[in-house]
N, C-alpha and C positions, 0 to 999 in steps of 0.2 A: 364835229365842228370843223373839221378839215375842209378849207376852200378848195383844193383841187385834191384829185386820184394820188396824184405823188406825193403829195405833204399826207394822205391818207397811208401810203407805202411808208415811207417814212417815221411818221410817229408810232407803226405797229413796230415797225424794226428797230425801232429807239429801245420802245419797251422788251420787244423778245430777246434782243443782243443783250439789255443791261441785266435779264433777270437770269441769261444763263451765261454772264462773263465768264464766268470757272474755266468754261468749257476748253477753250484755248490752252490754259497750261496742265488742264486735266488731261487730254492728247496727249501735250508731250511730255507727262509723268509715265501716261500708258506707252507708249510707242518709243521712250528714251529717244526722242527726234526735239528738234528745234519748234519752235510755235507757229511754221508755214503750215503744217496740216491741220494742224488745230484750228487754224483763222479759217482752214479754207472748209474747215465740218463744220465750221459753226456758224458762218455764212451760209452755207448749204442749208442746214438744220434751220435755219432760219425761214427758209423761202415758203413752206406750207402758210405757217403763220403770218408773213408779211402780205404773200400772194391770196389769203382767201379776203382780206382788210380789204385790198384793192378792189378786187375784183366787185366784191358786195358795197363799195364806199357808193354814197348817192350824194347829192349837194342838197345842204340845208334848205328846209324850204321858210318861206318869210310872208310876214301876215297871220289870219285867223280865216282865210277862206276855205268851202267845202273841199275845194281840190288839196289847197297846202294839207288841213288835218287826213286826208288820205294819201300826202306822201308821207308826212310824219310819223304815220301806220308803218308803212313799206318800211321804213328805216327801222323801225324796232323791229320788223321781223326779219331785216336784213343782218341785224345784230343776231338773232336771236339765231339766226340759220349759220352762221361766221363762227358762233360759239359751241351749238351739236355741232360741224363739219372738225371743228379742232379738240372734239371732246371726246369723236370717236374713231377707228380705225376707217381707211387707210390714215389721214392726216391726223391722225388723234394720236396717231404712233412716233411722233414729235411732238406732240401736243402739250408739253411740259411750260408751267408759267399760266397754264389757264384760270382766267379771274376768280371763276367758282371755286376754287383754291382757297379762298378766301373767307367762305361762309363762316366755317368754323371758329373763326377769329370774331365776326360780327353777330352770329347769332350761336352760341355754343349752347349745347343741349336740346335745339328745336329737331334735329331729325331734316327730315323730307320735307318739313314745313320750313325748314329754313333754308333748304336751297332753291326752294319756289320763292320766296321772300327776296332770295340771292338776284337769283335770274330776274325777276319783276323786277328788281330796285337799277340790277344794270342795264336789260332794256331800255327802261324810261330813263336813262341818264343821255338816249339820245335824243331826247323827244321835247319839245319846247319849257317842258314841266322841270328839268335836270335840274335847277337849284334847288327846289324843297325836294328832289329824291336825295341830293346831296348833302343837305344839313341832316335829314332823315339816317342816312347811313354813317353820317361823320358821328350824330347821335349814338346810335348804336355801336359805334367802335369804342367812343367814352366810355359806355356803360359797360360794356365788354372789360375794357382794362383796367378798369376800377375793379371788378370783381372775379377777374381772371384766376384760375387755379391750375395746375397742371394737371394733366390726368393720372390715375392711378396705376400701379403695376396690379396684374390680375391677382388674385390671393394664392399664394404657393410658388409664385414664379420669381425666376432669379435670369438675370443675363448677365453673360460674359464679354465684354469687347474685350479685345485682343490688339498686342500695338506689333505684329508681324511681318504687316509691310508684305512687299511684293513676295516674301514666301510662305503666307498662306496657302496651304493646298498643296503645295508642291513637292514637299518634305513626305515619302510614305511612310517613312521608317517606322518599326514597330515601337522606335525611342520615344518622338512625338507624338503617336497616337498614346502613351503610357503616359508622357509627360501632359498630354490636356486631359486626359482622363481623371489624373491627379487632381488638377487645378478646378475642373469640373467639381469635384466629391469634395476638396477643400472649402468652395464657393457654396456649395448646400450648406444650407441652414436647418434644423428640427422640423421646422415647418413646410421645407421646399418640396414643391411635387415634381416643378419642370426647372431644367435650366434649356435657357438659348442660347447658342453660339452664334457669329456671324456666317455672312456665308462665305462659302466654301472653305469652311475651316477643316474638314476631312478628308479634301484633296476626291479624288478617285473615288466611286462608292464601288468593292467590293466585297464577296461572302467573307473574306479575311477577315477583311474592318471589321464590318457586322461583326462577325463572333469577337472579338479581340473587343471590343465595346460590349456586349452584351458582357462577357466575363468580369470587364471593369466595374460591370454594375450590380454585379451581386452583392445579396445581401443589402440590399437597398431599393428605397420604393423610387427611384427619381425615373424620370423621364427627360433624355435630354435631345431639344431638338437641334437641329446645325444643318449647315451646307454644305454640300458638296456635287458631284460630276458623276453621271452615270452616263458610259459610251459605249457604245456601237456602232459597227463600220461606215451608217450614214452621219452622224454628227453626236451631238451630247445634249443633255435635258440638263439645264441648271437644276436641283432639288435641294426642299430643306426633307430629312430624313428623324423618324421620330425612332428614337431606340429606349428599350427600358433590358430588364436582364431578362424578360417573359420574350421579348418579342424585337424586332428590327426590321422597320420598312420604312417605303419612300410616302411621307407623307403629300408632298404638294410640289409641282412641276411646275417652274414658272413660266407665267402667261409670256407677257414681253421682255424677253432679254435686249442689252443695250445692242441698239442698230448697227453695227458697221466692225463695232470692235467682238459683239458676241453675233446677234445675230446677223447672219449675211445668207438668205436668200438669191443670192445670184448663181452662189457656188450647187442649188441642187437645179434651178434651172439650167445648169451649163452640165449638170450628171458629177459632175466634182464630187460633192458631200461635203462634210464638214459644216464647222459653226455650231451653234446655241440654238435645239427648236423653240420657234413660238407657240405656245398652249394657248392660242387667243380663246378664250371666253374658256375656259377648261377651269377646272376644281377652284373656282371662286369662293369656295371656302370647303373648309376639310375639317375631319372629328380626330379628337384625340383626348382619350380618356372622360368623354363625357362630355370636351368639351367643343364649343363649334368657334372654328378659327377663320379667320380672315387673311393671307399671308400676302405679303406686299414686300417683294422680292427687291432689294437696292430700286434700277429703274422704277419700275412701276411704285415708289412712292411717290415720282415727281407727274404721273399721269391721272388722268380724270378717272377714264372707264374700269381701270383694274380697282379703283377703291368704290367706284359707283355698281359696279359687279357683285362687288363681294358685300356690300352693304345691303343690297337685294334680295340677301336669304338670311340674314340679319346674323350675325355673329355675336357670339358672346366677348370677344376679345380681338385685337389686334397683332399679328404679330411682323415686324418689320426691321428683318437682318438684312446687312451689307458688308459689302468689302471695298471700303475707301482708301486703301495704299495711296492709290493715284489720283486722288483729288487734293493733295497736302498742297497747301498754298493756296488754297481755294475756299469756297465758302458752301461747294457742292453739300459735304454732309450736313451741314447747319440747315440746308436747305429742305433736305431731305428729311432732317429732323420735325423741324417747325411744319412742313407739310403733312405728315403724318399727325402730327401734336393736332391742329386743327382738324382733321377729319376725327380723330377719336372723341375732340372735343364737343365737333356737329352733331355726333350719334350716341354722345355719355357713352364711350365705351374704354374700358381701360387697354393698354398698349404695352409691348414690352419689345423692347429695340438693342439690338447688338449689334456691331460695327467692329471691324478690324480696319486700324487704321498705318 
């Protein structure tokens, strides 16, 4: 509905700036700096999303002539090509705030038929018809909230969030890996098979750890999974790591770590090294004990393609650990919450989420 390209600029930058405000003081929680870098990443962070708006905005067209209904065409598929461009990599790698976000809230339980449902409903909200798509889906949001339930935790599993702040991870000592292991075996219940920890609750992943956990776990059936840092002299693999007292390895390597603060690709094109690698399209879901998991690392809860990836080879469960220290004051993990709650919701699948905050 936008009369000109700018007020098209515009109205998308309204929307992308107000759904990721956090961003600004999350910066300068991470970087103990003042709020100029944060303004100026989240203006940056903006440009994919406000620049593909522009770029694909077309001017309404007016009448019922052969020519208007085939611009009115052009425009849904200008939509539609606006929303895969920011759903998948490169631009999808900001792509955080995308509408399809949304399903899960209006249609919860439909699967694949509700993100076609999705897509068709917001297409045609550009298209001359947009008022009855819009009672159409304001309908379905009622029905939705009338009947809303939260999703379940899987059967056996337990998580632990953690309130450790900026020293998660960083503590190796053999005191704190004693003292979460403790809190861990406190936390199991008769019935618990797995507990999750946030990430990078374990700091450094090495053979030490491993064994000093593995021993913690004796005499006991649990499995517990967590985060943590496996490095080598080119950079580091964000992982959650699955340990029981049989066995300890790296279960899943996350796909997109955060741009600029984890992941920094500049540094291997310049031979530097360092940074967080990105696993783009890698272990979109992993097994553990029978079961098939879906894991949705902090970032990659607020993006499209890592939860439309891992939903492709259909998982039994959800699992979605974080390290929020540096979103306090924000509304980042809430966000990240409720995004993941709707995706579990769109696929009836249960979820179990840890957070250190």
């Amino acid at each position: 509905m936008s009369p000109a390209r700018l007020t098209a600029l515009l109205v998308s930058a309204g929307y992308f700036l107000g759904a990721s405000r956090g961003l600004p003081q999350g910066v300068a929680n991470f970087y103990a700096a003042d709020l100029w870098p944060g303004l100026l990443l989240w203006t940056a962070a903006s440009l994919s999303f406000t620049g593909v708006h522009a770029a694909l905005w077309k001017r309404r067209p007016e009448g019922k002539s052969p020519g208007v209904c085939r611009t009115g065409m052009a425009m849904v598929a200008r939509y539609l090509a606006a929303a895969m461009l920011l759903g998948l990599p490169p631009l999808g790698i900001t792509g955080w705030a995308h509408p399809l976000t949304a399903t899960g809230v209006l249609f919860p339980g439909w699967g694949w038929w509700g993100l076609v449902a999705m897509t068709a409903g917001l297409a045609m909200m550009t298209s001359r018809y947009w008022p009855a798509v819009a009672i159409a889906l304001g309908g379905f949001w009622l029905w939705s909230a009338a009947m809303w339930t939260s999703p379940n935790l899987p059967e056996g599993w337990k998580s632990v969030d953690l309130e450790h702040g900026a020293s998660l991870g960083r503590d190796g000592s053999l005191d704190y890996h004693r003292d979460l292991i403790a809190t861990v075996r406190a936390a199991a219940g008769e019935k618990t098979r797995f507990i999750v920890l946030p990430e990078s609750a374990l700091g450094f992943w090495t053979p030490t750890v491993a064994r000093l956990w593995q021993q913690g776990l004796r005499a006991s059936e649990l499995t517990v999974i967590a985060g943590a840092a496996v490095i080598d002299p080119g950079g580091y693999d964000n992982v959650m790591v699955a340990i029981s007292a049989d066995e300890a390895r790296i279960l899943y390597r996350q796909r997109m770590p955060i741009p600029v603060s984890m992941w920094q690709p500049w540094r291997a094109w310049t031979g530097q090294g360092g940074g967080a690698r990105a696993n783009l399209f890698g272990n979109p879901v992993v097994q553990s004990d029978g079961q098939k998991l879906g894991v949705l690392i902090c970032y990659e809860q607020l993006l499209l393609w890592p939860v439309l990836q891992s939903m492709l080879h259909s998982p039994t469960a959800i699992v979605a650990p974080g390290n929020g220290w540096w979103t306090a004051g924000t509304s980042i993990v809430a966000i990240q919450n409720v995004s993941v709650t709707a995706w579990a919701k769109l696929f009836g699948l249960p979820v179990v989420t840890a957070f250190n905050r």
